[in-house]
C-alpha positions as CSV (number, residue, x, y, z in Angstrom):
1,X,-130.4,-12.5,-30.3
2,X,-129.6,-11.1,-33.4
3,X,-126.2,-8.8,-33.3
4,X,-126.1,-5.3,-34.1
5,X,-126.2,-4.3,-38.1
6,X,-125.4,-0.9,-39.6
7,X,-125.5,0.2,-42.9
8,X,-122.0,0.7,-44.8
9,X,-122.1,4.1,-45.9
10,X,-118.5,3.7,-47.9
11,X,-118.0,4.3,-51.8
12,X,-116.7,0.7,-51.9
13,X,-120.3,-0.2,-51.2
14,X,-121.6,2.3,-54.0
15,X,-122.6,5.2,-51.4
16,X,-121.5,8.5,-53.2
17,X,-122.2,11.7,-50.9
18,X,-123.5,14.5,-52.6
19,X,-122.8,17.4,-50.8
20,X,-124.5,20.6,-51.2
21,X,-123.6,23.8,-52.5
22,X,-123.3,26.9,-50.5
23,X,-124.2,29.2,-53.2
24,X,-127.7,29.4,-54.8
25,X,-127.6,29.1,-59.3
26,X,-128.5,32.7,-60.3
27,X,-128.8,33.8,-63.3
28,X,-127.5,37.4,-64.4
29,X,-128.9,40.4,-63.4
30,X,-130.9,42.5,-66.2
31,X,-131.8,46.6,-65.8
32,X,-134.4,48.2,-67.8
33,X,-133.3,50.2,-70.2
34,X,-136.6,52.3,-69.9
35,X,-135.5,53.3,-66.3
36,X,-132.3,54.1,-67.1
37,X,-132.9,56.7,-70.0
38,X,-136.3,57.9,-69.8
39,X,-137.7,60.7,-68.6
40,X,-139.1,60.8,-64.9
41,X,-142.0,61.9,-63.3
42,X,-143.1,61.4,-60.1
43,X,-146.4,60.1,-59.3
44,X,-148.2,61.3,-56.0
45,X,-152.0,59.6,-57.9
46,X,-152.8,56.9,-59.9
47,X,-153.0,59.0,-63.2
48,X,-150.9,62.5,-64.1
49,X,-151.3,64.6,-66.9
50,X,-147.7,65.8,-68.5
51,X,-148.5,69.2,-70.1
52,X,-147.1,69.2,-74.0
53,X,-146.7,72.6,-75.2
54,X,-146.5,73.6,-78.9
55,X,-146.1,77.1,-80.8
56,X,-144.9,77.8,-84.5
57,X,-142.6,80.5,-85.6
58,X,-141.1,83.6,-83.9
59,X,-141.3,87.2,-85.4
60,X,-139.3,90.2,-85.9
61,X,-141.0,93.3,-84.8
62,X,-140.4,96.6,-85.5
63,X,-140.1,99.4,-82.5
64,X,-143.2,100.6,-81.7
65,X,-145.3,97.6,-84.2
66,X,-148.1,95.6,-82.8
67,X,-146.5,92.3,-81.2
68,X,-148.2,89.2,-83.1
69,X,-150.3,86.8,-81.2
70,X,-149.9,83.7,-81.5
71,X,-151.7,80.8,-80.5
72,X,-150.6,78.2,-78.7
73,X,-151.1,74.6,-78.5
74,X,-151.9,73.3,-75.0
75,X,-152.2,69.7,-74.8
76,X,-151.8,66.9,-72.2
77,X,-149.8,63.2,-72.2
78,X,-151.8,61.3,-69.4
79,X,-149.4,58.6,-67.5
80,X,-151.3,55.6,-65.7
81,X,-149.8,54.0,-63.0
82,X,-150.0,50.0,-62.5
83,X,-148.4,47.7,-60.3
84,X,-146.2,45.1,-61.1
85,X,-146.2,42.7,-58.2
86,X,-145.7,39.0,-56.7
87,X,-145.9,37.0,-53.4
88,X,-143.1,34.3,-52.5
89,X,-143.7,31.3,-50.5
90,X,-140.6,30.9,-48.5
91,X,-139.5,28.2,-46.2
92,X,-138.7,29.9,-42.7
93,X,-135.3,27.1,-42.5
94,X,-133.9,28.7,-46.1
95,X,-134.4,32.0,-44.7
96,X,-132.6,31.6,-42.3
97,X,-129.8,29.7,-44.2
98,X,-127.7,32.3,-44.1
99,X,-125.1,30.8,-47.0
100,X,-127.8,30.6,-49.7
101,X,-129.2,33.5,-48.7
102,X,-132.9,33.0,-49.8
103,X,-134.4,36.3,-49.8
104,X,-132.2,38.5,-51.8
105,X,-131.7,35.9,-54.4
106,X,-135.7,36.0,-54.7
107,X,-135.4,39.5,-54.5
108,X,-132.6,39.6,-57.3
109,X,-134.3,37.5,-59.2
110,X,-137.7,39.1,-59.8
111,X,-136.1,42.6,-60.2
112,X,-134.5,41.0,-63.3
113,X,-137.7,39.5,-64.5
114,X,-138.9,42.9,-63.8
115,X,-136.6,45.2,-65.4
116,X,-137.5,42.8,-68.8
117,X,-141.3,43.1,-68.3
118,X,-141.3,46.6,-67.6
119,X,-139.3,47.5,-70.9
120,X,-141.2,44.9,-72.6
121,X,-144.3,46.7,-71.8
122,X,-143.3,49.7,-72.6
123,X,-141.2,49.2,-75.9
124,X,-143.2,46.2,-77.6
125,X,-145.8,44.4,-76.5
126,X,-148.6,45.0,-78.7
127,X,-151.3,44.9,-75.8
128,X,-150.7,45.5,-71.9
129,X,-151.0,48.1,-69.6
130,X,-149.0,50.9,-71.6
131,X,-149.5,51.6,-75.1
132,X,-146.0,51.0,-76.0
133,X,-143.8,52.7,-78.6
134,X,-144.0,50.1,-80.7
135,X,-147.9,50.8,-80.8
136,X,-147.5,54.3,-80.7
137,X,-145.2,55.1,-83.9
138,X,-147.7,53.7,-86.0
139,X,-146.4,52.2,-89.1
140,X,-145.3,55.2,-90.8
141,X,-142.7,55.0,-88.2
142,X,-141.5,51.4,-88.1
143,X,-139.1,49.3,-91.0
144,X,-138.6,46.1,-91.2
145,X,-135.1,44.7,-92.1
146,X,-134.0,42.5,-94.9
147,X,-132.3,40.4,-92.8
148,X,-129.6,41.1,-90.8
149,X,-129.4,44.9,-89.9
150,X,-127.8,47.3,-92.2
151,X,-125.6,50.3,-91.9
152,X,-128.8,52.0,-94.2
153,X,-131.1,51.0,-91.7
154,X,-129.5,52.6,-89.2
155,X,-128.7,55.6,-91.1
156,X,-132.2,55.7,-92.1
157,X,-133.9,56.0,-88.9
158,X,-131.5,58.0,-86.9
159,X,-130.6,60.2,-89.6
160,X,-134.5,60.6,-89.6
161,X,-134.5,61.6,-85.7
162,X,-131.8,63.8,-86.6
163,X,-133.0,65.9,-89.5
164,X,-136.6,66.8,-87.5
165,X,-135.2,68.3,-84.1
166,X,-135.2,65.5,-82.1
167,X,-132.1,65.7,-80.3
168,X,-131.2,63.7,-76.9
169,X,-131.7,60.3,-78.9
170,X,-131.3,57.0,-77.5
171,X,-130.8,53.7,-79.2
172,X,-132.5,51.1,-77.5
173,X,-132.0,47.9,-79.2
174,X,-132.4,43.6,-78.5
175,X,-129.3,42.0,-77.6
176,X,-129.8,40.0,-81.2
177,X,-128.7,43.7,-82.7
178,X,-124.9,43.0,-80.6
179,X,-123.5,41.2,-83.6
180,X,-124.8,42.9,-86.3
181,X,-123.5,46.5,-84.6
182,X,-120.2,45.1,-83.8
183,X,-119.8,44.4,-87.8
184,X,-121.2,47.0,-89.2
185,X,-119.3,49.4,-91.3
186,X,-120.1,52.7,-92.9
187,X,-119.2,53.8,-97.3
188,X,-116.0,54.1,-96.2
189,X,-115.5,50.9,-94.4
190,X,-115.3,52.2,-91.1
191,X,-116.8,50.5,-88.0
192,X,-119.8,52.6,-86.9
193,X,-119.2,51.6,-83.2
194,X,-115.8,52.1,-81.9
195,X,-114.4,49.9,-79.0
196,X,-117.6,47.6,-80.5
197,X,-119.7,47.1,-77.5
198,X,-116.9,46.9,-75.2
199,X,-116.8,48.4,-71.4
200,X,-118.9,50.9,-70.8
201,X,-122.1,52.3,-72.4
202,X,-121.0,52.0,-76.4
203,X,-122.5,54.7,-78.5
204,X,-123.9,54.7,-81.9
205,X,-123.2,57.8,-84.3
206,X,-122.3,59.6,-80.9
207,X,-125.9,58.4,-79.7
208,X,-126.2,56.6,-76.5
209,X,-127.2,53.0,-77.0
210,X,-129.1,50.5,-74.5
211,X,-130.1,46.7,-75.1
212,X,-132.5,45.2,-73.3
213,X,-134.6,41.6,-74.0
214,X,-137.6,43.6,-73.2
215,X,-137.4,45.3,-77.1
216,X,-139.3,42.8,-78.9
217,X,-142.6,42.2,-80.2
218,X,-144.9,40.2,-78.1
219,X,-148.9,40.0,-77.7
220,X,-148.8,40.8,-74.2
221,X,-146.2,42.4,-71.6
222,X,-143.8,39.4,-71.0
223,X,-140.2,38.9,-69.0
224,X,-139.4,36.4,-72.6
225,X,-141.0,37.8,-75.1
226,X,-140.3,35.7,-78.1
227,X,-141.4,38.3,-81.1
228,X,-139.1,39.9,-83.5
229,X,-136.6,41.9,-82.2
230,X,-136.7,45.3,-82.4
231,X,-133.9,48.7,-82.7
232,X,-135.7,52.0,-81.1
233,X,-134.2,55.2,-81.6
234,X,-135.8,57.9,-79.1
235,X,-136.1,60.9,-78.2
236,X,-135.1,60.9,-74.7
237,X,-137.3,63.2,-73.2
238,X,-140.1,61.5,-75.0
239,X,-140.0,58.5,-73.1
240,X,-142.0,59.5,-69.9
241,X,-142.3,57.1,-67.0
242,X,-144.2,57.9,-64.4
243,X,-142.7,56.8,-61.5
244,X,-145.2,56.3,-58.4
245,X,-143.0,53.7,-55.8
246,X,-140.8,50.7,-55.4
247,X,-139.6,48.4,-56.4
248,X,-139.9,47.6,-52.9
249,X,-139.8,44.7,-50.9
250,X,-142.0,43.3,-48.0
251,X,-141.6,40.1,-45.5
252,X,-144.5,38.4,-43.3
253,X,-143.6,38.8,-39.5
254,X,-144.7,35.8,-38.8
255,X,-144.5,31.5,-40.2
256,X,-147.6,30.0,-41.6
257,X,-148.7,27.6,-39.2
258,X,-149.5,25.0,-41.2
259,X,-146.8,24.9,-43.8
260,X,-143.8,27.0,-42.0
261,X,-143.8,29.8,-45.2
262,X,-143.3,32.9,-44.7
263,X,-144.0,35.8,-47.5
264,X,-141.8,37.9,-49.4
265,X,-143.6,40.3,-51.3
266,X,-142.2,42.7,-54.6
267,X,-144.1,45.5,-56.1
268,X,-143.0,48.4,-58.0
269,X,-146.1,50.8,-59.9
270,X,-145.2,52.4,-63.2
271,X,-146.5,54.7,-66.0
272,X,-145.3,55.0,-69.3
273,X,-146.1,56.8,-72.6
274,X,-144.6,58.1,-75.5
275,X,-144.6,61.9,-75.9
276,X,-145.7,61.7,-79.5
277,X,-145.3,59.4,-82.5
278,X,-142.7,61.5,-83.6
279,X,-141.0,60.9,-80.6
280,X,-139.4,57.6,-82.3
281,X,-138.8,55.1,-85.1
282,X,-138.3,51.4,-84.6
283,X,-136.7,48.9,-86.9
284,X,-138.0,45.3,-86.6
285,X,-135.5,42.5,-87.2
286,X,-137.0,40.0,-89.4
287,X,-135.6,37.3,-91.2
């Protein structure tokens, strides 16, 4: 009878244990600059008109005179709600690996992607469930850069905003802007942005300013949209999303019993519009 073998698990005999890692490979965490700046409304139905109210002029009137009527303009922006929403297949032994901690890092993970769709919706994607700004300015309110951007550029377009009693701007802008912003200097060789894009939210020309990979071009809503980038600067109370739940999370009670999966399920239902094409002027990087 044959004796007993066993197998030499030793790195002398070319066995190398890999061990594995008790933290899951994430990638950072994005927000959407459209939640963080624009206006919101609360959705209690799919669609909700936003009154817009307009008059011209106000009057002197002499004691005793006839008080001019005016008429005013009564009109409506109508938000649209759609849902934004996955399902995860999840093995029921990583859930309840506590150490890699499967659910929030799918959780984490698809409110990133969302956070980019969303603004990418919203901002530039030329077709997709909003009409975004970039759609809505119309060309008379987009330029296109030479190149990298300029300090006219910018002065061009937010001096624009300025001028025509659009106060409470924003600048919204693609992460590609950082460099060019952090260089850029005014006539008299100053920097434009102080601190440039250090801690905490930097500010352009005193004006707030966001970055998000969502503000680019694309042909439909996208968490990578690969277009030109793109430099908004907003009215802030003229970005209007309609806010109607989530995001939210849900979780199957129970395993499938066939494969051991349980779900994890993330929705969040949004409504965006621009208030008016006024509202905001885009620069597109191109190169």
């Amino acid at each position: 009878m044959a004796g007993n073998t066993y197998t030499d698990l030793s790195e002398a005999n070319g066995w190398i244990p890999e061990p594995g890692s008790n933290e899951a490979l994430l990638r950072d965490v994005e927000t959407s600059a459209v939640e963080a700046v624009a206006r919101k409304v609360t959705m209690t139905s799919r669609t909700v008109s936003v009154p817009r109210f307009s008059a011209q002029g106000v009057d002197v009137v002499a004691e005793h005179a006839l008080i001019p009527l005016k008429d005013a303009t009564l009109d409506e922006v109508v938000l649209t709600a759609v849902k934004f929403a996955d399902r995860f297949a999840i093995s029921v032994e990583d859930k309840e690996d506590a150490v890699v901690d499967a659910l929030n890092a799918y959780k984490r993970e698809w409110l990133s992607n969302y956070a980019i769709t969303l603004d990418n919706a919203a901002l530039g994607a030329t077709a997709g469930p909003f009409e975004s700004v970039y759609n809505a300015v119309g060309a008379g309110n987009r330029s296109a850069t030479a190149g990298n951007l300029s300090y006219e550029d910018l002065e061009a377009v937010i001096g624009d905003m300025e001028g025509n009693r659009k106060g409470g701007l924003v600048v919204i802008a693609h992460p590609k802007f950082k460099m060019s912003l952090r260089n850029l200097k005014d006539e008299a060789g100053l920097r434009v942005v102080t601190d440039p894009l250090g801690a905490g939210v930097p500010t352009v020309f005193g004006h707030e300013v966001r970055f998000s990979y969502g503000a680019a071009t694309s042909a439909t809503y996208t968490d990578s949209p690969e277009g030109n980038p793109l430099l908004i600067v907003a009215n802030k109370s003229g970005l209007i999303l309609g806010v109607r739940s989530g995001p939210e999370s849900q979780v199957s009670d129970a395993p499938q019993w066939e494969t051991d999966h349980i779900e994890l399920k993330m929705r969040a239902r949004r409504g965006f519009a621009l208030a008016s094409a006024d509202s905001a002027r885009v620069v597109e990087l191109t190169v």
